[in-house]
PALUM-651646 format. One line per field, with one value per residue (C-alpha): z, y, x; residue number from 1. Coordinates in nm, 4 decimals. Layout:
! PALUM-651646
c3 (Z ...) .
c2 (Y ...) .
c1 (X ...) .
k (NUM ...) .
This chain:
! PALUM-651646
c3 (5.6820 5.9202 5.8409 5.8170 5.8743 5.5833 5.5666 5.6308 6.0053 6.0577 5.8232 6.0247 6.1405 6.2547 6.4160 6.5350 6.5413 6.2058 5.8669 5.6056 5.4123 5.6454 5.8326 5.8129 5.7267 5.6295 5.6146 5.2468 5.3323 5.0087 5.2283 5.2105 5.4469 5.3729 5.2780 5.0109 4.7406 4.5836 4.2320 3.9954 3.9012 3.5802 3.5922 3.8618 3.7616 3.9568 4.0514 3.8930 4.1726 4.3127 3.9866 3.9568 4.2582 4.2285 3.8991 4.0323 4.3085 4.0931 3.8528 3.5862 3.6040 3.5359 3.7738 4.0682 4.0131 3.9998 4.3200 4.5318 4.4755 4.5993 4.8833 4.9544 4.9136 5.0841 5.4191 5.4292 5.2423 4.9725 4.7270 4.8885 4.8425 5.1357 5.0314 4.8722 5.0691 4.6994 4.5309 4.2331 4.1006 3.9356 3.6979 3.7511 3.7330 4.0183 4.1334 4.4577 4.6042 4.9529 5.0809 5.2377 4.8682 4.6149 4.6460 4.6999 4.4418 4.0594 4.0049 3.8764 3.9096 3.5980 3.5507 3.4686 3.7102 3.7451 4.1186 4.1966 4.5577 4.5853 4.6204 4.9365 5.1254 4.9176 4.9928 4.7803 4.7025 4.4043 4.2995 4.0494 3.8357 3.4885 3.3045 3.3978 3.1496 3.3281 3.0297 3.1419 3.5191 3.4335 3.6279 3.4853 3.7455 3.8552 4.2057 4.4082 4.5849 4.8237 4.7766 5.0585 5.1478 5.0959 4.8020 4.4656 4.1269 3.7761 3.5097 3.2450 2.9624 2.6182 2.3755 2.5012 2.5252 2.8951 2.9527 2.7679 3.0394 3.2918 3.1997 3.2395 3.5342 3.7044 3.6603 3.6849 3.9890 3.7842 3.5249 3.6834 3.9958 3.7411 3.6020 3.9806 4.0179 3.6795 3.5681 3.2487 3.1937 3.3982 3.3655 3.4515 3.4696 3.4564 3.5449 3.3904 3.1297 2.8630 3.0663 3.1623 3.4318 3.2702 2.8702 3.0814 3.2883 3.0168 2.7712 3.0406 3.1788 2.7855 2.8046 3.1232 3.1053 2.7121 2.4937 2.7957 2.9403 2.9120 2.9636 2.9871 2.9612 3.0775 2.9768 3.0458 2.7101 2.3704 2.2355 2.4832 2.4289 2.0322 2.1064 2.3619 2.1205 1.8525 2.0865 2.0782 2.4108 2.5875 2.4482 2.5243 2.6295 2.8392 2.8538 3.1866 3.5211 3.7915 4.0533 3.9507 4.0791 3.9582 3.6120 3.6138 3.7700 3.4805 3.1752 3.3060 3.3270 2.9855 2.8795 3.0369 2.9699 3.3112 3.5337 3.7319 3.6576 3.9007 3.9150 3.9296 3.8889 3.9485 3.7882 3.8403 3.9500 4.0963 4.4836 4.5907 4.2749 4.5795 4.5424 4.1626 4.1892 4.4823 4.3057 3.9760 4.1416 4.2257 4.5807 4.6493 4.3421 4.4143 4.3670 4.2732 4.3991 4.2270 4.2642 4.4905 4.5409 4.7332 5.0798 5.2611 5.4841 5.1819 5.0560 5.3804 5.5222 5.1511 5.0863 5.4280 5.3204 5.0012 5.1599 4.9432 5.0558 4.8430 4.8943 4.8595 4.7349 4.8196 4.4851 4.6266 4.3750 4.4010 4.3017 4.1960 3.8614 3.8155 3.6308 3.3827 3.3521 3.2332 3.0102 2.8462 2.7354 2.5656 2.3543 2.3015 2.1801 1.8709 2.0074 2.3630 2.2956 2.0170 2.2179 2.5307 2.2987 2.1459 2.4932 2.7613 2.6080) .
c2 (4.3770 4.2923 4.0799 4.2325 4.0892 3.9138 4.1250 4.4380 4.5566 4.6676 4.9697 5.0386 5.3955 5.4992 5.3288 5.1100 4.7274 4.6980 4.5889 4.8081 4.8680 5.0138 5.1845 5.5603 5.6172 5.3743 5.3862 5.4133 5.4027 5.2670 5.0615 4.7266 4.4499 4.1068 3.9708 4.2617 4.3633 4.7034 4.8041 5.0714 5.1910 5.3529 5.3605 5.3426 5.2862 5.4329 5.2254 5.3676 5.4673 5.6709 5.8291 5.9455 6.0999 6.2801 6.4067 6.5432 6.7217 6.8815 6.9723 6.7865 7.0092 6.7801 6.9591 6.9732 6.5421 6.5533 6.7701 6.5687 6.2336 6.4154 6.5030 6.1820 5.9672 6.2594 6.2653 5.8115 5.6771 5.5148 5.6104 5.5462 5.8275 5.9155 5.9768 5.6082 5.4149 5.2561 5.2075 5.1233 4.9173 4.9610 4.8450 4.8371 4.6812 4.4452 4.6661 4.4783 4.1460 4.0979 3.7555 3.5974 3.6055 3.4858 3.1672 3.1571 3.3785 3.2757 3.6509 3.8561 4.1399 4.4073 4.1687 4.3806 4.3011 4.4405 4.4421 4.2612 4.3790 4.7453 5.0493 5.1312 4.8925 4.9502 5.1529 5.4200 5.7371 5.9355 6.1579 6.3574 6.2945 6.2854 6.2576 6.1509 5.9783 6.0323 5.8663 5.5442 5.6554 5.5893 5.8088 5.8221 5.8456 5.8130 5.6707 5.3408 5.0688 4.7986 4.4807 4.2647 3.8509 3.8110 4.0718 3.8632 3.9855 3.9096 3.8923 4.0763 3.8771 3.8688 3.8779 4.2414 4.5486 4.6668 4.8789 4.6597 4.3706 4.6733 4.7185 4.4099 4.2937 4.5979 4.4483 4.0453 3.9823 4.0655 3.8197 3.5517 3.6077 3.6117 3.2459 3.0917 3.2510 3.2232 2.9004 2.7308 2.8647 3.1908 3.5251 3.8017 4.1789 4.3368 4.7494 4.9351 4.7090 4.9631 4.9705 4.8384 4.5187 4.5803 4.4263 4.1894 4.0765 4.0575 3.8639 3.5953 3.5582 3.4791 3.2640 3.0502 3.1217 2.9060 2.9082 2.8378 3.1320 3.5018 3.8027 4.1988 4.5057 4.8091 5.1203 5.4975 5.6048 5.5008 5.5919 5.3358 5.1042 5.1014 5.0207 4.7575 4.5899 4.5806 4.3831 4.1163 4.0160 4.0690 3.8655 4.2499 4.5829 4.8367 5.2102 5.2635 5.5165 5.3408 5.6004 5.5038 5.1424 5.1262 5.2048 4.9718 4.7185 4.7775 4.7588 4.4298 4.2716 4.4027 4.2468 3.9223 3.7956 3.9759 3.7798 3.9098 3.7864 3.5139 3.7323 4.1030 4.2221 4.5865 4.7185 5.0908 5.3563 5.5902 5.6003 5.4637 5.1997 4.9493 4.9163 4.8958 4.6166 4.4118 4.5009 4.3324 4.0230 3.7180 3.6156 3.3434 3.5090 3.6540 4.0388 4.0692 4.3726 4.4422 4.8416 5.0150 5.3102 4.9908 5.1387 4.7564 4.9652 5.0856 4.7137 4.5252 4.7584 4.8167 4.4734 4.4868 4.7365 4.5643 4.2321 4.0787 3.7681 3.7717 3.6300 3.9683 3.9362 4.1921 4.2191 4.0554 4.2043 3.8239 3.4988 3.1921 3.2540 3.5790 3.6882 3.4222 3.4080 3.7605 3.8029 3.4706 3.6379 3.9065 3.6136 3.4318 3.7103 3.9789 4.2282 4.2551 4.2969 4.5501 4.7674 4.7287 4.8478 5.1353 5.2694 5.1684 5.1498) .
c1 (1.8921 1.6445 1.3101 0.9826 0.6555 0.5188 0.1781 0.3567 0.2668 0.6578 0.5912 0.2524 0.2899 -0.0357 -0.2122 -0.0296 -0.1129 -0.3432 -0.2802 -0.1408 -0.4823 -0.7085 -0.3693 -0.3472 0.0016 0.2807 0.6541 0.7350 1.1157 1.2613 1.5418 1.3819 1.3666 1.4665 1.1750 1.0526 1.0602 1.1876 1.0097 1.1275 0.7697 0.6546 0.2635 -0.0320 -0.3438 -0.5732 -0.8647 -1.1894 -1.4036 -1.1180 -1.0221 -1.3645 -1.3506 -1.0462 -1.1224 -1.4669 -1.2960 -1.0233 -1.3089 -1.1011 -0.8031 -0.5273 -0.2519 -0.4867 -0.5611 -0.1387 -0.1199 -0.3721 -0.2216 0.0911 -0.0712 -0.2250 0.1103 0.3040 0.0756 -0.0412 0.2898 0.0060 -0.2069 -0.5311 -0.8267 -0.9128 -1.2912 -1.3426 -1.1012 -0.9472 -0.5879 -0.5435 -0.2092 0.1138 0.3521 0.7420 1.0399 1.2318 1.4881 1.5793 1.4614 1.5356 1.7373 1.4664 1.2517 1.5394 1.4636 1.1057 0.9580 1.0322 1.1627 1.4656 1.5918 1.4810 1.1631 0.8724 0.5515 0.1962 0.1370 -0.2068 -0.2442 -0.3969 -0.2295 -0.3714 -0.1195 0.1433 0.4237 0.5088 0.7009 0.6931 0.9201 0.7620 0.4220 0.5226 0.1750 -0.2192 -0.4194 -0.7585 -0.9403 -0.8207 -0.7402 -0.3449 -0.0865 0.2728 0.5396 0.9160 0.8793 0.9593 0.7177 0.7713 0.5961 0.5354 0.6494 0.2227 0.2174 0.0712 0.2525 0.2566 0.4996 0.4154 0.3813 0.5542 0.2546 0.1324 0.1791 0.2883 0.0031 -0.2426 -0.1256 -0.1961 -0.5393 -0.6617 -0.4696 -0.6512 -1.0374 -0.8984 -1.0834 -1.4222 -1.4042 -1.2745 -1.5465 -1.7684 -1.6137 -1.6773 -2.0502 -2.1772 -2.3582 -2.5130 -2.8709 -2.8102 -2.9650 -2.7464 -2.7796 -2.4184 -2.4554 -2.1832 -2.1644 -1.9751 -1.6443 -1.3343 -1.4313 -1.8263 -1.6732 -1.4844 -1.7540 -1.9898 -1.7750 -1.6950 -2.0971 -2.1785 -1.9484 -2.0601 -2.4668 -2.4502 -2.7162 -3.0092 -2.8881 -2.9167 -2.6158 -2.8399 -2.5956 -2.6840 -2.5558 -2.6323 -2.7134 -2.8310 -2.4147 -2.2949 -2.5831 -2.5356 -2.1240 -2.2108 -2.4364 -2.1536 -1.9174 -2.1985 -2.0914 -2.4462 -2.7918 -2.9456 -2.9085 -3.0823 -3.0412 -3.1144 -3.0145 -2.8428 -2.9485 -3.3060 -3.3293 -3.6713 -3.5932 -3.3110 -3.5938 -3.8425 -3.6052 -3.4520 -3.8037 -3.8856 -3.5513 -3.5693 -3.9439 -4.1125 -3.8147 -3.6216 -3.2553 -3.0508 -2.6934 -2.6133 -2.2725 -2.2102 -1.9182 -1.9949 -1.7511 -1.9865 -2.2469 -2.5543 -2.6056 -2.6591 -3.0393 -3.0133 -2.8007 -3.0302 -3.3670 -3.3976 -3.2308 -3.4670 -3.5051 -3.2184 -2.9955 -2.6717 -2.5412 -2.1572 -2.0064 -1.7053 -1.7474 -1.5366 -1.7857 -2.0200 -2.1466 -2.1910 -2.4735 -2.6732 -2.6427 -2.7355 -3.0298 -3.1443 -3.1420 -3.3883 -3.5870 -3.7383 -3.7680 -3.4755 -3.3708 -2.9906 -2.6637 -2.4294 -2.0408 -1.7910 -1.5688 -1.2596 -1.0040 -0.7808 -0.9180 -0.6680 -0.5457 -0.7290 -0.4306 -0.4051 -0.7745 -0.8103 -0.5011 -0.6604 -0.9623 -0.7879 -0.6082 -0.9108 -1.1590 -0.9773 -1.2521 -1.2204 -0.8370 -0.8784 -1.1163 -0.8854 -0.5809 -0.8464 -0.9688 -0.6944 -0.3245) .
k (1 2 3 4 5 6 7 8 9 10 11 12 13 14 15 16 17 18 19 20 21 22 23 24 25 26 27 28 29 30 31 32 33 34 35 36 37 38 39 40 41 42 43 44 45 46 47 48 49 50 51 52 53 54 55 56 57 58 59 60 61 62 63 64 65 66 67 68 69 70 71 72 73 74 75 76 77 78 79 80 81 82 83 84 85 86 87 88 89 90 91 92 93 94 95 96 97 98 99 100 101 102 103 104 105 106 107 108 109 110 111 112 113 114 115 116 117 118 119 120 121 122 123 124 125 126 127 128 129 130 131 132 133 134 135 136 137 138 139 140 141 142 143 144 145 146 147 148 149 150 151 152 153 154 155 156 157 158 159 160 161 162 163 164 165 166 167 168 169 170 171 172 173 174 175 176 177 178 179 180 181 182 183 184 185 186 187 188 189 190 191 192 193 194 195 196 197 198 199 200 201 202 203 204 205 206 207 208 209 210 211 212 213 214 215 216 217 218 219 220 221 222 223 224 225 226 227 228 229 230 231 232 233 234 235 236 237 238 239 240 241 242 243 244 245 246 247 248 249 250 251 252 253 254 255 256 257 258 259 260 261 262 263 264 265 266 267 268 269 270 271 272 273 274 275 276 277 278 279 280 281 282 283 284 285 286 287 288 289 290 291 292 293 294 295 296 297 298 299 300 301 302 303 304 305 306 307 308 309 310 311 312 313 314 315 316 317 318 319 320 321 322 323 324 325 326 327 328 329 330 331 332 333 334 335 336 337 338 339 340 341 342 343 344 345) .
């Protein structure tokens, strides 16, 4: 068995001498090297901007979504849409740990594990699609994955459902960005507050901005707004378009005393929400990315064009203890975990 290396260029196919992600096609051999790991997988969650794509596309049809991410993993050896660039992750069990990792990693084999690198460097192969969720972007499969010497994992844990664990672990960068960036007396705008990393998101910022501070949700209609207002996690609500900056601009101000806020965190899964993100932020605030459908261009030379001055954060999907942060929250609050266990189990 012969040792790979530990970010994964020895299954680089084309082209050759880059990274796994932004590689075309991978080897998604199932013989491991000896410093992998082989996982028995049972679900991928898609990641949201690329599940909205390929649902669009296939015009909702559910065997054209299954046929396409055949395609995809068939012709790159990943699942990584080729229109948004984005993965997903998966959940699995430890079928076979290579010699190098036994006694490095604390892991078994048959331990169950929610990968929390994306999908788009990780090797896969499926054998056959047995169901798609697409109200929660969850694929069923019987297929394999390789997980790298860098690869981050976490053990499922014992108080939760599986795919409850799954759900979460999928946004965990978002709320526990959010935990770093937030402070005490905040104002924060969080677009696509009604969903998965939005509820996350919003719970943690009310945490962090405390009683000087201020948490605005938006959602997309007055349905979404009324539900979002029940959680009680945002200090107010707007009902507002995203593709119309400066409506998102002029509810915010309404909702936040003529201000504009210090934070934006967009947690959209759709295009060109860039300027609606940068726009009701004050000059010195700070925009949080966490979107995968972010175009860095429209951000940068939009942030230009309205004379913006704003520190921008690409939503880097690992930050330490992400994992424990987010499954934490779902202990701590009975409502985020019932409406994750409602919506996305």
């Amino acid at each position: 068995m012969a040792k790979g290396n530990k970010y994964g260029t020895h299954r680089v196919i084309e082209p050759k001498g880059t990274l796994p992600q932004p590689a075309f096609k991978i080897s998604n051999d199932t013989t491991i090297f000896d410093n992998e790991i082989l996982i028995d997988v049972d679900y991928l969650n898609i990641d949201s901007a690329s599940f909205t794509q390929l649902k669009g596309e296939a015009g909702g049809d559910i065997e054209k979504i299954k046929t396409k991410i055949m395609e995809i993993v068939q012709e790159r050896g990943k699942m990584q849409n080729p229109v948004t660039g984005s993965g997903g992750m998966l959940i699995g069990n430890v079928e076979k740990i290579g010699p190098d990792l036994k006694e490095k990693i604390d892991l078994q084999k048959g331990d169950k594990i929610a990968t929390l690198v994306s999908l788009s460097l990780t090797p896969l192969k499926i054998e056959k699609i047995l169901d798609v969720n697409p109200d929660i972007d969850r694929v069923e499969i019987k297929g394999k994955a390789i997980l790298f010497e860098s690869g981050i994992f976490a053990k499922l844990p014992k108080d939760m459902e599986a795919t409850l664990a799954l759900a979460a672990l999928d946004v965990a960068g978002a709320p526990a960005q959010v935990k770093n960036l937030v402070k005490e007396g905040n104002n924060v705008l969080i677009l696509g507050a009604t969903g998965k990393s939005g509820l996350m998101c919003s719970y943690m910022a009310k945490k962090m901005v405390g009683d000087r501070g201020k948490v605005i949700g938006q959602a997309r209609n007055e349905t979404r707004a009324r539900f979002l207002r029940e959680t009680e996690f945002c200090h107010e609500v707007i009902v507002a378009d995203v593709l119309n900056p400066i409506n998102i601009l002029e509810e915010t101000l309404i909702a936040n005393g003529g201000n504009e806020v210090d934070i934006a965190i967009n947690c959209l899964s759709i295009p060109n929400s860039e300027l609606s993100s940068i726009l009701p932020v004050r000059n010195k605030g700070i925009v949080y990315f966490f979107s995968m459908a972010t175009s860095f261009t429209k951000a940068a030379l939009g942030a230009e064009g309205i004379g913006k001055d704003v520190t921008m954060i690409i939503g880097n999907g690992y930050t330490k203890n992400h994992a424990q942060i987010t499954l934490d929250l779902l202990r701590e609050s009975e409502t985020l975990r019932r409406i994750f266990e409602e919506k996305y189990t």
